[in-house]
C-alpha positions in Angstrom: -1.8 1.0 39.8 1.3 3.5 39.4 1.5 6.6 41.8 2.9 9.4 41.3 4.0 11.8 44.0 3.8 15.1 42.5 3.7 16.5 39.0 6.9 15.8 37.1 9.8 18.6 37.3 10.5 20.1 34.0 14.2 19.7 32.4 16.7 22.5 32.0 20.1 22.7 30.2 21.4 20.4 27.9 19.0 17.5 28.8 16.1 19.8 28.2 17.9 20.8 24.7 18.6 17.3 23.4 15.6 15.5 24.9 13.6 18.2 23.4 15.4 17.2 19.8 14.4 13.9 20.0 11.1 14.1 21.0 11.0 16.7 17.5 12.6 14.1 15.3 10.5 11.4 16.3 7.3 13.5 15.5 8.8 14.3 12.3 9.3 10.7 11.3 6.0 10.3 11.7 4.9 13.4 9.7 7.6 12.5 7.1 5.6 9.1 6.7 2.6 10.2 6.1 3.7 12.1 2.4 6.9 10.0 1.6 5.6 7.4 0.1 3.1 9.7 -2.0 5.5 9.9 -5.1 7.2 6.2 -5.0 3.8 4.6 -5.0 4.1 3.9 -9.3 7.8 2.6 -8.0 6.2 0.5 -5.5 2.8 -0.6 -8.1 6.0 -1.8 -10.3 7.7 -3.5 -8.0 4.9 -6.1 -6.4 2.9 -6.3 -9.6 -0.2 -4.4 -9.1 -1.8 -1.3 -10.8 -1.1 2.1 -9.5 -4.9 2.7 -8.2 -4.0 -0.1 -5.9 -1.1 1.1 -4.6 -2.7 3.7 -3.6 -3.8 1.8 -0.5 -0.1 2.0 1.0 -0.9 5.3 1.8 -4.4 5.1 2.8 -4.1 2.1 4.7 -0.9 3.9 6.8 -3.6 7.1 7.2 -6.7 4.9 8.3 -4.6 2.9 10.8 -2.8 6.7 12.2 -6.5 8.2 12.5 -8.1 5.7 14.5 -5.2 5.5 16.6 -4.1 9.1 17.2 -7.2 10.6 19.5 -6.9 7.5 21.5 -3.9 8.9 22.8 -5.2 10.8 26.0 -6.6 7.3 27.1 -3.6 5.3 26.3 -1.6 8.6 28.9 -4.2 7.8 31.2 -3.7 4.1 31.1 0.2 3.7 30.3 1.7 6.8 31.0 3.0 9.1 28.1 6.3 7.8 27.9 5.6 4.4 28.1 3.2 4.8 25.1 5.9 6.8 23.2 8.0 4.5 23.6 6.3 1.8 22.8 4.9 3.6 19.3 8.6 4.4 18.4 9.8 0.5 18.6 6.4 -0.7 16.9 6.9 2.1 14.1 10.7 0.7 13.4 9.7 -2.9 13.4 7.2 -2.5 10.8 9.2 -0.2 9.0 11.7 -3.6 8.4 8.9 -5.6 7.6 7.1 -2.7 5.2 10.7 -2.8 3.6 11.2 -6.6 3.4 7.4 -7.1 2.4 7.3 -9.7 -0.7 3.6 -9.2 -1.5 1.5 -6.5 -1.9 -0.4 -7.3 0.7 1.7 -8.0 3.5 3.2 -4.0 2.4 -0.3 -3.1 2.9 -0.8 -5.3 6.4 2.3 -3.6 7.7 1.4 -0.4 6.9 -1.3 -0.5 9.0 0.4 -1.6 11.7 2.9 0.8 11.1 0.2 3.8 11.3 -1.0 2.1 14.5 2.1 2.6 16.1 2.5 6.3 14.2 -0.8 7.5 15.3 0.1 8.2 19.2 3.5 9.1 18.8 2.4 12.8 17.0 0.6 13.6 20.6 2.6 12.4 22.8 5.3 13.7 21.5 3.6 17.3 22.0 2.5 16.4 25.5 5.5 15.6 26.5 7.6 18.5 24.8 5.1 20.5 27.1 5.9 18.2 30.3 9.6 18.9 30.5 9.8 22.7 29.3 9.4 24.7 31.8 5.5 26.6 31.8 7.2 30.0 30.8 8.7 28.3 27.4 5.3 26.3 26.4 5.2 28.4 23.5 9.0 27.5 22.8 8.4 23.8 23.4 5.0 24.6 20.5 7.4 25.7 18.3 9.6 23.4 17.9 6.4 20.7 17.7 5.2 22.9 14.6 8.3 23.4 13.3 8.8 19.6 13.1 4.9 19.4 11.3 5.2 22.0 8.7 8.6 21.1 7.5 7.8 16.9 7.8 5.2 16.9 4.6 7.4 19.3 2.6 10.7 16.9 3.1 8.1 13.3 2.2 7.9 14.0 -1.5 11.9 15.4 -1.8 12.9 12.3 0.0 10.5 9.9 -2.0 11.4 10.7 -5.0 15.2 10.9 -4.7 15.1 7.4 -2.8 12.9 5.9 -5.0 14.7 7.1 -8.1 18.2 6.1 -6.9 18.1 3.5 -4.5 14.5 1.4 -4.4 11.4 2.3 -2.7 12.6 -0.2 -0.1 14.6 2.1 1.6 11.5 4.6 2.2 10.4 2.6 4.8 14.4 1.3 6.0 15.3 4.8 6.7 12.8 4.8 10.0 14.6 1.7 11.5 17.6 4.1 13.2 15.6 7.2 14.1 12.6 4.9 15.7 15.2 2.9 17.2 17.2 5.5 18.5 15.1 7.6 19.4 13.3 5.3 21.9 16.3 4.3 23.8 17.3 7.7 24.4 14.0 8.9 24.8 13.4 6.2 27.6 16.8 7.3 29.6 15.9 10.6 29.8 12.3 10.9 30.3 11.4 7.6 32.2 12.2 9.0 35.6 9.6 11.6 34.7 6.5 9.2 34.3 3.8 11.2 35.9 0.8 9.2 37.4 -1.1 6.6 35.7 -4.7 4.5 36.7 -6.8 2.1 35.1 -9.2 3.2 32.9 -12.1 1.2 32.0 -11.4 0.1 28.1 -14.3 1.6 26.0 -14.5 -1.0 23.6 -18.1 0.0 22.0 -16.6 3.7 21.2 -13.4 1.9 20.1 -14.9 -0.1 17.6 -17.8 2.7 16.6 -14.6 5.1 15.9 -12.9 2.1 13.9 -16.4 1.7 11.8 -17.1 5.2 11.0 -13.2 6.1 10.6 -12.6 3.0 8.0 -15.6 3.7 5.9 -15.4 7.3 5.6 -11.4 7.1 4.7 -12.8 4.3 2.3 -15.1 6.0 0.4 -13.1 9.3 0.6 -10.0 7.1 -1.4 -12.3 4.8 -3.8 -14.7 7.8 -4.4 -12.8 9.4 -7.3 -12.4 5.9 -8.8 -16.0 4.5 -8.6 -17.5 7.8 -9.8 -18.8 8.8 -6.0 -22.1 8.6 -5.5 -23.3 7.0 -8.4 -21.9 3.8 -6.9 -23.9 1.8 -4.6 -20.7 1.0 -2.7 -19.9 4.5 -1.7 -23.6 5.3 -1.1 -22.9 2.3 1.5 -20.2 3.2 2.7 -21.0 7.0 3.1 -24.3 5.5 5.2 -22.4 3.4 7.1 -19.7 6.7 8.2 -22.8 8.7 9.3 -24.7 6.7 11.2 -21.8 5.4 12.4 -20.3 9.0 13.2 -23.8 10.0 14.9 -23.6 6.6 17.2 -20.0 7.4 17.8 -21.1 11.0 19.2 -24.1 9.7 21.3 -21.7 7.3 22.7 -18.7 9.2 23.6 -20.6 12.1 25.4 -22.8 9.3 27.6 -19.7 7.0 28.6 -18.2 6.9 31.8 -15.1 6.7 30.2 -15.1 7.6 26.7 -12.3 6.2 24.5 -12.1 9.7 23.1 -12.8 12.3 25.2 -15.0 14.3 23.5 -15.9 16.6 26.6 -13.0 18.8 25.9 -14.9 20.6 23.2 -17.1 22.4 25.4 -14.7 25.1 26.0 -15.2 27.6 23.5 -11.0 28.1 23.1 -10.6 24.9 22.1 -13.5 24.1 19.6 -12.3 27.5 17.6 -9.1 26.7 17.6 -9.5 23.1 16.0 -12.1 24.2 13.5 -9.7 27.1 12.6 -6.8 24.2 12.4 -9.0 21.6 10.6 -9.8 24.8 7.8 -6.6 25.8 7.5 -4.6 23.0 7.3 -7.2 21.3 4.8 -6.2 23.5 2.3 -2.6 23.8 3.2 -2.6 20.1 2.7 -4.8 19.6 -0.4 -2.8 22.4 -2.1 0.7 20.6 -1.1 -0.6 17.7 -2.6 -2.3 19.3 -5.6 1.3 21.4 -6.6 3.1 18.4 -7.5 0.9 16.8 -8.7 -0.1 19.4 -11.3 4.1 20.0 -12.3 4.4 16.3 -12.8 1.1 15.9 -14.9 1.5 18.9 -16.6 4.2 20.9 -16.7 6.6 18.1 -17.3 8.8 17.8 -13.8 10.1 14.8 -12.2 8.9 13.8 -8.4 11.9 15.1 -7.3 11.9 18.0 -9.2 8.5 18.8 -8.1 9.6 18.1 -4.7 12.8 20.6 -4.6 9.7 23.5 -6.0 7.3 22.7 -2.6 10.6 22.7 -0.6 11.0 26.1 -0.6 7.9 26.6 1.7 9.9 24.9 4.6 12.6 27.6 4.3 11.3 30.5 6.2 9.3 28.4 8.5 12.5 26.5 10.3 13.4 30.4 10.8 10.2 31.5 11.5 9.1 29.1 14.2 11.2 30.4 17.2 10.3 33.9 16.6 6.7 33.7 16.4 6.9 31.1 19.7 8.8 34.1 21.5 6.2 36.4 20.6 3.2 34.0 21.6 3.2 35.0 25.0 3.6 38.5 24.5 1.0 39.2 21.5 -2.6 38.4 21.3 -2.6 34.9 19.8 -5.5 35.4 18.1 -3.8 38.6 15.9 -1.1 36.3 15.0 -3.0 33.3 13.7 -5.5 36.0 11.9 -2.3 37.8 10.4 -0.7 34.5 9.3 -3.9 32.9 7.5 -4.5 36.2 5.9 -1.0 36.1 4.5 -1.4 32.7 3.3 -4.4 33.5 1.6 -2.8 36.3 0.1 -0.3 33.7 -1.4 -2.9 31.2 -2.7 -3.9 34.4 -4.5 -0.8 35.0 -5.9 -0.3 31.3 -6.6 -4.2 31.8 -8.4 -2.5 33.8 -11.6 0.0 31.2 -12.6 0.5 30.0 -16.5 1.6 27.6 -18.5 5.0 28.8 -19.2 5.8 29.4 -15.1 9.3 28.7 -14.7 10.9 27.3 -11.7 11.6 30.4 -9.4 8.1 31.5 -10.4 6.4 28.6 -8.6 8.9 28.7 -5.9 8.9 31.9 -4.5 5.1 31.5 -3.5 6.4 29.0 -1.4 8.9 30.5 0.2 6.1 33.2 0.6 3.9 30.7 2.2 6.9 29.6 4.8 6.4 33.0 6.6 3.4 32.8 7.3 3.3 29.0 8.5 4.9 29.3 11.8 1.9 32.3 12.7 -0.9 29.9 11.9 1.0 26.5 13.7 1.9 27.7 17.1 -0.7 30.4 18.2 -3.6 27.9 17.1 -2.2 25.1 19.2 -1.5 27.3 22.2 -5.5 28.8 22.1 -6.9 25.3 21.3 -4.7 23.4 24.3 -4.7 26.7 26.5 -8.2 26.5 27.2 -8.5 23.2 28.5 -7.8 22.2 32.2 -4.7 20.7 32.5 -5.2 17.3 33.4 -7.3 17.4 29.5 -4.0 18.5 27.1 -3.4 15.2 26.1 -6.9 14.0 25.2 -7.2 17.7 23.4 -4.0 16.9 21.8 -5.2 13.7 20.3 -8.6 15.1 19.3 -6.7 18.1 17.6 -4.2 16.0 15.5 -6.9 13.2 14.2 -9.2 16.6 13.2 -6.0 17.7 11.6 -5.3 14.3 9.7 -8.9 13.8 9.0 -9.1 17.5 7.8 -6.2 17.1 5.0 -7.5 13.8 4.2 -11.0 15.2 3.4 -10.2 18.8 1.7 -7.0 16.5 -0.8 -10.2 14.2 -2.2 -12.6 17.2 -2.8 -9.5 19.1 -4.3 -8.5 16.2 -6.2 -11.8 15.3 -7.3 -12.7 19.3 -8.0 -9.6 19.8 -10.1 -10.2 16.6 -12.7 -13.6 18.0 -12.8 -12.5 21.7 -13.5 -10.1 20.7 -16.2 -12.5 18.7 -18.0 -15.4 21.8 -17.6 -12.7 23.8 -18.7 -11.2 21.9 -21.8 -15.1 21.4 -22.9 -15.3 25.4 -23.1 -12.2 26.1 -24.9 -13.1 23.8 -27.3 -15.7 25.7 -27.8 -14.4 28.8 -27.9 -11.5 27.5 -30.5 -10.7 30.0 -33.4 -10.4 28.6 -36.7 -8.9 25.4 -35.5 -9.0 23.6 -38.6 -6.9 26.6 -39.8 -4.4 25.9 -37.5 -4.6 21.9 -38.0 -3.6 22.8 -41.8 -0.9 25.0 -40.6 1.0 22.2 -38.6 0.4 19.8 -41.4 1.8 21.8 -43.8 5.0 22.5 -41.7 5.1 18.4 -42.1 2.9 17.2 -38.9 0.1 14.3 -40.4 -2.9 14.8 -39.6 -2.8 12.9 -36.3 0.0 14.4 -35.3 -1.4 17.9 -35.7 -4.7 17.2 -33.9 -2.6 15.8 -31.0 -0.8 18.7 -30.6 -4.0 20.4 -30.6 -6.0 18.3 -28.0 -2.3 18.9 -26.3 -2.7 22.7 -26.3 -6.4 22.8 -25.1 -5.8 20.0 -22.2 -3.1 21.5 -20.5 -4.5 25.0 -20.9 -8.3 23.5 -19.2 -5.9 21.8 -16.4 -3.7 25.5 -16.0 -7.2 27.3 -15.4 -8.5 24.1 -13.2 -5.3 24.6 -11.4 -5.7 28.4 -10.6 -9.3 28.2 -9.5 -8.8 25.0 -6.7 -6.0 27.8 -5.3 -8.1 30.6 -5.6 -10.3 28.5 -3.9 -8.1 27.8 -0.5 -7.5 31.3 -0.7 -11.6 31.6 0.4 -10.9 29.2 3.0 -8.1 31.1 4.2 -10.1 34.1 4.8 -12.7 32.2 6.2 -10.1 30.6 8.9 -9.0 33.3 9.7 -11.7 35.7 10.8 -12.8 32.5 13.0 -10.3 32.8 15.2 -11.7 36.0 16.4 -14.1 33.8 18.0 -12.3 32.3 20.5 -11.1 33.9 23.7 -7.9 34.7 24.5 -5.6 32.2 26.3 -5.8 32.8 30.4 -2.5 31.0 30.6 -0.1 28.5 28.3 -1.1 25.5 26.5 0.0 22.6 28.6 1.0 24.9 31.5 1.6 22.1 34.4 2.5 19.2 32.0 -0.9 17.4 32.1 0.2 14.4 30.4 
């Protein structure tokens, strides 16, 4: 057993500035992983000779593995020590990052993937933990910031960089580009925080709430991903499947809360801080996420961008949150945390309002600057909801919280993207089904086309052309409209949490 002989002393200076950085660039490797490979999966299909819907699983196989993997990380703290498992998740990420790269087969792509989101999973909260173990307890909010900063800015940068690399290079090198940042960032990281280990101790391995989370975790992400394609519930396999994710969900709870030592410590939501502030999260940044998924997707299917030209339009939302972050962290401490989240889901909802009025003939800087819009208010949602969620658990707790909080998160997008997804095919063909119906004349305007020299087929496809991207427009500008009601929903919640008493992670509990 390790001992410690007092709580770890915090950095200052330059070492606090640069270890700081890295723990920030490793977390955002691992956000940046989770979108990046979102646009090259046709690239990828292509390349190793299977259809697109397969493909797919590249992404949900590297979002399954991260799940599972990421509330874990308070036990693995307990058991290993923070930096140790840090560490340890940055070398495993870059060596299957080669082998994701190098993979000849589908299926060893898909293989390594997982084990790539294996490795990922931990490396999100520990990263937090420890950016709140070596700032000093007066700049928590600082130390947030930065952590946010890194996860708002990491999804927006995945489809940019996917698309460009895919485009110009080979999907290969979406995967090749982790090898110097996990590598690097793991030797340095080591150096400078292995003298700050805090304590560690054996903890009993929970191996029947290990395997109950892998079970209910698996088959829900299963039949969230094959759901679209199997027409939900009118297959028996995701009538299975969504059986199996329930009971095994209610076993999983009954478990947890019993065990002596829970694999997941489920205990922490029993203050009231930290149970509003994750549902407020898991609402919030459910629709953030399904909407940042849902925006290129609709300019690539429909208004006839590239991935990377879709990516550059989303982009704009990471602008004014990089400049946002450190002023609302400065104010954290000083302002009622609660007013800022409230202020900053408000705006955003405001925005998916805006966002709600689109057209067809949007031009760039018209979807853009909702985005940019949406940056502002990022930053007010990000940091005041992690410091009321870890603020009001005891100290010894922050990193179990933080692993419950980030696999809510990650479960949250997953879950709002596939009943977005799901809702917006389903609009557009309501929607196209009523327009046809409320066509004027439209053989009138089929002869019209054909006598300007269209045949008959061509004229009708124009047609059908006209209606279908219309239906998919209004689809498009309800499922926003739609987050907007989420929004407001999120962010009168917070209201019901208390305020902090002091800062998240004051004392470095790692």
């Amino acid at each position: 057993m390790s001992q410690s002989q007092s709580t770890p002393a915090p950095l200052t200076g330059m070492a606090l500035l640069v270890t700081g950085l890295l723990l920030g660039l490793a977390n955002f490797m691992v956000v940046l992983d989770i979108t990046i490979a979102n646009v090259a999966v046709p690239h990828i299909a292509g390349g190793l000779a299977v259809s697109p819907s397969q493909g797919t699983w590249v992404i949900t196989s590297y979002a399954v593995a991260e799940a599972i993997t990421v509330p874990l990380s308070g036990w693995l703290a307990q058991r290993f020590g923070a930096v140790k498992v840090f560490v340890f998740g940055l070398v495993g990420f870059g060596v299957f990052s080669i082998l994701c790269g190098l993979a000849p087969t589908f299926g060893i792509l898909v293989f390594a993937r997982v084990l790539q989101g294996l490795c990922g999973g931990p490396i999100m909260p520990m990263s937090q933990t420890l950016l709140l173990q070596i700032f000093p307890k007066e700049k928590a909010p600082q130390a947030l910031g930065l952590w946010s900063m890194t996860t708002v800015v990491g999804p927006i940068a995945g489809p940019i960089l996917g698309g460009t690399i895919s485009d110009s290079i080979g999907w290969h090198w979406i995967f090749f580009i982790n090898i110097p940042v996990a590598f690097g960032v793991a030797f340095l990281a080591y150096r400078a925080l292995i003298k700050h280990q805090g304590a560690t101790r054996r903890v009993p391995v929970d191996y029947v709430g290990l395997g109950l989370l892998i079970l209910w975790v698996g088959s829900l992400q299963i039949m969230l991903d094959k759901g679209k394609e199997l027409d939900w519930f009118a297959s028996s396999t995701i009538i299975v499947l969504a059986i199996v994710a329930a009971v095994g969900f209610a076993a999983f709870l009954i478990w947890e809360l019993t065990a002596q030592n829970p694999i997941v410590n489920l205990r922490v939501f029993r203050h009231r801080g930290f149970s509003i502030g994750v549902t407020t999260l898991s609402l919030t940044f459910g629709a953030f996420f399904a909407s940042v998924v849902l925006l290129p997707l609709w300019l690539q299917t429909n208004m006839g961008y590239t991935a990377t030209s879709a990516g550059y339009a989303a982009a704009f939302q990471g602008v004014l949150a990089v400049v946002m972050s450190p002023i609302v962290a400065s104010q954290v401490a000083r302002r009622d945390p609660r007013a800022l989240v409230s202020f900053g889901v408000f705006w955003m909802a405001g925005v998916a309002i805006w966002r709600g009025h689109f057209a067809t003939n949007a031009d760039f800087m018209t979807i853009a600057l909702p985005q940019l819009a949406l940056g502002f208010a990022m930053p007010f949602f990000f940091i005041p909801t992690q410091t009321i969620a870890l603020g009001a658990v005891d100290e010894e707790e922050t990193a179990a919280a933080a692993g419950v909080a980030n696999f809510l998160r990650v479960v949250a997008g997953a879950f709002a993207t596939s009943i977005m997804t799901t809702a917006w095919e389903n609009g557009a063909s309501a929607k196209r089904a009523d327009l046809v119906g409320a066509l004027n004349q439209p053989q009138a305007a089929l002869d019209g086309m054909t006598g300007q020299g269209f045949s008959p087929s061509q004229a009708l496809g124009q047609l059908e052309g006209l209606v279908q991207t219309q239906a998919v427009m209004l689809s498009t500008n309800q499922m926003f409209l739609a987050t907007a009601g989420v929004f407001a929903i999120a962010a009168t919640t917070i209201w019901l949490a208390p305020r902090p008493k002091r800062a998240a992670g004051s004392g470095g509990g790692h």
